[in-house]
LUMNUVEX-177096 format. One record per residue: residue in one letter; x, y, z of N, C-alpha, C in turn. Coordinates in steps of 0.001 Angstrom, whole numbers, padded with zeros to 6 digits, always signed. Layout:
BEGIN
aXYZXYZXYZ ...
//
This chain:
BEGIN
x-009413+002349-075001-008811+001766-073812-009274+002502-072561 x-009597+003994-072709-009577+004689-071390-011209+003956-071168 x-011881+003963-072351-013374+003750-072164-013614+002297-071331 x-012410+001058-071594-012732+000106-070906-012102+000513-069363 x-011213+000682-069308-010622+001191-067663-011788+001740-066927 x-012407+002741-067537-012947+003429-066525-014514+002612-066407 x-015126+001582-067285-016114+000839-067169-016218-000346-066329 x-014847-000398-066389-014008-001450-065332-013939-001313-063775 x-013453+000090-063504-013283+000516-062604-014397+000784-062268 x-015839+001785-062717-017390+001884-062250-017772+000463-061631 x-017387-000473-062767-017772-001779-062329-017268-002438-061191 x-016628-002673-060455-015452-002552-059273-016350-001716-058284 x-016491-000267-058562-016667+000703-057323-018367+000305-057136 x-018975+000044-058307-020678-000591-058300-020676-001833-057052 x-019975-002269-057148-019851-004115-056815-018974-004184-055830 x-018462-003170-054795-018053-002977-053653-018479-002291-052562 x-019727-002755-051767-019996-001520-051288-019115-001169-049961 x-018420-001682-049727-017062-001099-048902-016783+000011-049289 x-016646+000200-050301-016079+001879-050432-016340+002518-050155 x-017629+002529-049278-018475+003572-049153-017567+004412-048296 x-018158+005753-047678-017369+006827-046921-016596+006099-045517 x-015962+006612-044887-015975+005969-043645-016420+006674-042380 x-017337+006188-041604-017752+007229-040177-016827+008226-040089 x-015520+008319-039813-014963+009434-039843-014663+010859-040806 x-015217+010461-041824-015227+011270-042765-016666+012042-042924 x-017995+011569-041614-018852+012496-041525-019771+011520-042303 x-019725+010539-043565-020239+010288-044019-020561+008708-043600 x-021702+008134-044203-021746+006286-044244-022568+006145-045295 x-022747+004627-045246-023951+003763-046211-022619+003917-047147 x-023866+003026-048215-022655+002590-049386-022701+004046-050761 x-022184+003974-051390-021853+004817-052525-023622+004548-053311 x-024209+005433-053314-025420+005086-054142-025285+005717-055913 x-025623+004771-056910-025344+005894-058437-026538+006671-057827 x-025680+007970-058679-026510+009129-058832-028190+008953-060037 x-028665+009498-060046-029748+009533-060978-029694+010266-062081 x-030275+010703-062682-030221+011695-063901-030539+013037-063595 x-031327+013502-062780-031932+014501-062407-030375+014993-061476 x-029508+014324-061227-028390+015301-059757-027695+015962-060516 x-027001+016546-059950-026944+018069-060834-025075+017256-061406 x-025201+018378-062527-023701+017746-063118-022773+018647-062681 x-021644+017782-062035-020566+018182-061468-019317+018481-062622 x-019645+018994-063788-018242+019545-064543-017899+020659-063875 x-018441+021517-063187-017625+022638-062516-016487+021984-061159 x-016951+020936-060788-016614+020849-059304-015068+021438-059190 x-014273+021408-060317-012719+021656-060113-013019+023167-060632 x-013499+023813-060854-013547+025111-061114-012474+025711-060367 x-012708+025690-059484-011829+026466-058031-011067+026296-058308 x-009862+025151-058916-008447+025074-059147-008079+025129-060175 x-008964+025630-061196-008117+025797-062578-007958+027105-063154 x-006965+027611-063600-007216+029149-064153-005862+030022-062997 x-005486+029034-062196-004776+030162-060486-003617+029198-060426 x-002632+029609-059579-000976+029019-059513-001479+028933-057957 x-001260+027856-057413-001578+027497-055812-000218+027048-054921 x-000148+027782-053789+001015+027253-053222+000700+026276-051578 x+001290+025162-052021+001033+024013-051042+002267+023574-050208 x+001403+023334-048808+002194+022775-047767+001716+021392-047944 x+003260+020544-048107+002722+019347-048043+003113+018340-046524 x+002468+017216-045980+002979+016582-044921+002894+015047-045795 x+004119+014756-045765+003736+012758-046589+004402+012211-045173 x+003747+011096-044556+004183+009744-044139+004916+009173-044256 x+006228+008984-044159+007369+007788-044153+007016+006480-044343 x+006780+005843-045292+006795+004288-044881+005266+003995-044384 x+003927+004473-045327+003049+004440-045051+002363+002720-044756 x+001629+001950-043797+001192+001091-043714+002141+000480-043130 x+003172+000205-042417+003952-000449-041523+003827+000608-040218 x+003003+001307-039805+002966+001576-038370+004006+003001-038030 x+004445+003522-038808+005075+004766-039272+004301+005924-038884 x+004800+006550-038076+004269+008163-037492+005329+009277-037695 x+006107+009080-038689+007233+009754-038996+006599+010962-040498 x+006444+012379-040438+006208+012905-041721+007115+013555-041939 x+007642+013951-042819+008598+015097-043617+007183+016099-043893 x+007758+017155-044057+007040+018739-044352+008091+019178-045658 x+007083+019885-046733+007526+020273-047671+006362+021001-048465 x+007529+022217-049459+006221+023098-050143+006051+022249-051546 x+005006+023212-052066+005230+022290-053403+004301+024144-054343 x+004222+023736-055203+003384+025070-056360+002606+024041-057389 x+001483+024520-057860+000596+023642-058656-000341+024679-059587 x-000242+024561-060622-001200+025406-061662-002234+024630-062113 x-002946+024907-063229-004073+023577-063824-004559+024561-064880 x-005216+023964-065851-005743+024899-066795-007095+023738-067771 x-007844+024656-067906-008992+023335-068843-008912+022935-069955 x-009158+021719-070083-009295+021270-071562-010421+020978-072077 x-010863+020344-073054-012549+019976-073429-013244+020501-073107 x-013155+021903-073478-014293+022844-073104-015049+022371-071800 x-014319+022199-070775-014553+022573-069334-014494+021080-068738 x-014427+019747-069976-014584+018401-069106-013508+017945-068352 x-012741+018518-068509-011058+017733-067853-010612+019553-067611 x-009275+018687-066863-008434+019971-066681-006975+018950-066543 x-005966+019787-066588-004351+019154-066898-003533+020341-065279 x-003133+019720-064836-002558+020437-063448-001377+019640-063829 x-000024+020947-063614+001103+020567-063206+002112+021025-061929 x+002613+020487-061382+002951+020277-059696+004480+019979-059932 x+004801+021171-058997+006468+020979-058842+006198+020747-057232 x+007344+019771-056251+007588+019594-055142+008921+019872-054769 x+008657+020115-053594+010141+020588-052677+010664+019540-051441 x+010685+018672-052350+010418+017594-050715+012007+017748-050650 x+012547+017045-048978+013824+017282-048836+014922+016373-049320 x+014311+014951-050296+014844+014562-050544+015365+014938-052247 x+014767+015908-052542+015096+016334-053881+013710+016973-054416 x+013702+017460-055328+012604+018512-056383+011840+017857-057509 x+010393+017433-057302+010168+016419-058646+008952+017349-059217 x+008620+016986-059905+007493+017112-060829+006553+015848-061234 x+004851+016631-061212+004194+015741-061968+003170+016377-062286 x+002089+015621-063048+001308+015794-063510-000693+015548-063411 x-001371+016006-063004-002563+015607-062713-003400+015553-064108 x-004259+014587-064674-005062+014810-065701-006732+014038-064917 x-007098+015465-065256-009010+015394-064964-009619+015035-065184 x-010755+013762-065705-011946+013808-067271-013063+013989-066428 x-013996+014156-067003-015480+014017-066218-016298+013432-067884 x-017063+012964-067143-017997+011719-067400-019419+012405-067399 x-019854+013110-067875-021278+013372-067600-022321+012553-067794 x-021888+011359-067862-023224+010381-067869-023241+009728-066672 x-021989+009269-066360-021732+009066-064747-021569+010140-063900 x-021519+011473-064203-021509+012224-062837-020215+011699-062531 x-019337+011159-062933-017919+011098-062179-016562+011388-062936 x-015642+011747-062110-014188+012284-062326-013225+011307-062735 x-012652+010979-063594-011651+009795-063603-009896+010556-063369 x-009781+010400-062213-008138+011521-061888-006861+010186-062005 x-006254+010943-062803-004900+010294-063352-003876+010987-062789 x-002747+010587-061890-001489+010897-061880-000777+010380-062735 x+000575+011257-062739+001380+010680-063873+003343+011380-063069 x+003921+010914-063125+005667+011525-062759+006418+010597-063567 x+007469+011602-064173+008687+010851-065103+008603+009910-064446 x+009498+009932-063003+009959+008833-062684+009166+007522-061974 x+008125+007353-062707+006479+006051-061940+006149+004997-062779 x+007025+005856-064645+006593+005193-066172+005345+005590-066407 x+004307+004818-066583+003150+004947-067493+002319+005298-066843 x+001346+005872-066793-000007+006461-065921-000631+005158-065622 x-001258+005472-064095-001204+003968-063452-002909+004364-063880 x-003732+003417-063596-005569+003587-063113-005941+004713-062517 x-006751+005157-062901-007368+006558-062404-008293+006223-061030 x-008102+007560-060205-008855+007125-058953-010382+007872-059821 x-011428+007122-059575-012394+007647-059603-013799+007813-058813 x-014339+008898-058769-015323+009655-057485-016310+010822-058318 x-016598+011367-057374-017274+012426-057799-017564+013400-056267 x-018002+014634-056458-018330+016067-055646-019945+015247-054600 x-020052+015762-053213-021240+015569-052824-021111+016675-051618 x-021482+017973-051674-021869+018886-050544-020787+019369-050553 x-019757+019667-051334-018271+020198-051545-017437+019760-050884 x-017189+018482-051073-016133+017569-050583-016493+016473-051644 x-015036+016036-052308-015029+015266-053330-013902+014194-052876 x-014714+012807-053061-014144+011218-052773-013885+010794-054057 x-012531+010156-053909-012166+009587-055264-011304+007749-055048 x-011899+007170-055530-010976+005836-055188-010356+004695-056425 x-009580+004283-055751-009257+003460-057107-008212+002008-056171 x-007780+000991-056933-007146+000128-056133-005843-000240-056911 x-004507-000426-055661-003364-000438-056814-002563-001407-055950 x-001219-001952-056713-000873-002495-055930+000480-001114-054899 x+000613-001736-053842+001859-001279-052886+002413-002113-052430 x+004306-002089-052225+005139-002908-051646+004151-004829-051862 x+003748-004717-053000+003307-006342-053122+002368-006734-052908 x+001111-005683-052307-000110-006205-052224-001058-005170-052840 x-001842-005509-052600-003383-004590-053530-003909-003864-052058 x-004021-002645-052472-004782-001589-051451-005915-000937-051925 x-006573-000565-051675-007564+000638-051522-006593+001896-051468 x-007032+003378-052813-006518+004210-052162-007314+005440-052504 x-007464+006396-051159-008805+007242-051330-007928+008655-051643 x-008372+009472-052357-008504+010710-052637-009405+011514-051799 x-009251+012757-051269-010452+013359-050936-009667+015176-050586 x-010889+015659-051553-010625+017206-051998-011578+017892-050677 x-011282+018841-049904-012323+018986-048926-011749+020592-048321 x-012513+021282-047277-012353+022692-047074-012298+023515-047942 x-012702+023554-048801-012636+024575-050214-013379+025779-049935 x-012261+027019-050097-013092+028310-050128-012268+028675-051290 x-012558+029746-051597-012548+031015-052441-010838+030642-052925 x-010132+031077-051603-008592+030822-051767-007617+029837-051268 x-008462+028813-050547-007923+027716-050465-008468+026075-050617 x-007646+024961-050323-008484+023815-050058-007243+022878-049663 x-007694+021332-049580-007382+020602-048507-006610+019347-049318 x-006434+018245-049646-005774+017445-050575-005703+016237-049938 x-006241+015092-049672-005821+014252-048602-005849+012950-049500 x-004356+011972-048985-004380+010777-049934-004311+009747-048604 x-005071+008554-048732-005277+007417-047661-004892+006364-048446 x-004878+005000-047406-004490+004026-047914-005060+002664-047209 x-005858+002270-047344-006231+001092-046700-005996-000193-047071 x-005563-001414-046431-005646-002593-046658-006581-003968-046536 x-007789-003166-045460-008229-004079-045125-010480-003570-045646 x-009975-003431-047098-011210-003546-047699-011585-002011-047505 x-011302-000889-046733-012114+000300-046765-012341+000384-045614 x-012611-001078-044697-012832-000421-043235-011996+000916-042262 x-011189+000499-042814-009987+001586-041780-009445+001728-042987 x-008644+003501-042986-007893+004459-043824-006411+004608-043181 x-005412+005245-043824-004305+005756-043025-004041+006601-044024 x-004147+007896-043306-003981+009163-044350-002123+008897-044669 x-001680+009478-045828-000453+009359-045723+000489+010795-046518 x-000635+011698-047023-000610+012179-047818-001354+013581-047438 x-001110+014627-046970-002241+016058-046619-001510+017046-047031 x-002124+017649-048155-002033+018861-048730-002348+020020-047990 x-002442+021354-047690-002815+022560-047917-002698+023904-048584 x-003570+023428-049482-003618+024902-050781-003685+025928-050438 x-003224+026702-050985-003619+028660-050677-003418+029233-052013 x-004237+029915-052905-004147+030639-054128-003317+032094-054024 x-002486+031439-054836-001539+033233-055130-001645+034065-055964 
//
């Protein structure tokens, strides 16, 4: 099953070239496949697995109705590898002010695609929804996938970025109108403890 999802989803991100980056993100043009010769990205999560990270989070109120309202909250996040280095399993406690949740991140990498298939998962969501999937280019990693929200189908981007030694960046977007325009709703900042 995961093997058709994620052939599904390549197929989708192949056959859209909307997805591509957006000018503001530094990047353009469409998503090109990689070749055989680009280097394989199983390390790219290196940096976050193995360390307990403590995060400032900012989420959006009521993302996509015109909402400039964020709550601030911490959160703590560990991760550790599985498959001899292809995935990794991260678990995330939050402090938001409306109460304390937990969830779960699961990693795979694909070394034939050069790409990441990232799964969230929280008790309270039920079943693990579609994986956003992307891959690493110049140490900043894009990840996308499409779901529905409040009743319609969105675009929603992932993107891992500022990464040093002891920290990095976490940013979740949301677009409706094909990829042209984003609305971040979602910004992390990591720091390793």
């Amino acid at each position: 099953m995961l093997r058709i999802l994620r052939s599904c989803s390549l197929l989708l991100l192949s056959a859209l070239p909307w997805l591509a980056p957006s000018p503001a993100s530094g990047q353009s043009g469409p998503i090109q496949p990689l070749s055989a010769e680009e280097r394989d990205g199983r390390h790219d999560f290196d940096f976050w697995v193995g360390s307990t990270w403590k995060g400032h989070n900012r989420r959006l109120l009521n993302p996509l109705t015109g909402s400039t309202t964020w709550v601030e909250f911490d959160a703590v996040a560990a991760a550790h590898p599985i498959m001899d280095g292809l995935g990794n399993i991260e678990e995330a406690e939050n402090f938001s002010p409306s109460g304390r949740f937990k969830g779960m991140t699961l990693r795979l990498y694909d070394p034939k695609a050069h790409q990441w298939s990232i799964y969230w998962w929280n008790p309270s969501n039920g079943p693990m929804g579609v994986p956003t999937i992307g891959q690493f280019r110049n140490g900043r990693g894009e990840f996308f996938d499409q779901e529905m929200f409040q009743g319609r189908s969105i675009l929603v981007r992932y993107v891992w970025s500022n990464i040093t030694a002891d920290s990095a960046q976490f940013e979740q977007s949301f677009s409706v109108d094909g990829g042209r325009s984003w609305e971040a709703n979602w910004i992390t900042q990591w720091v390793r403890q």
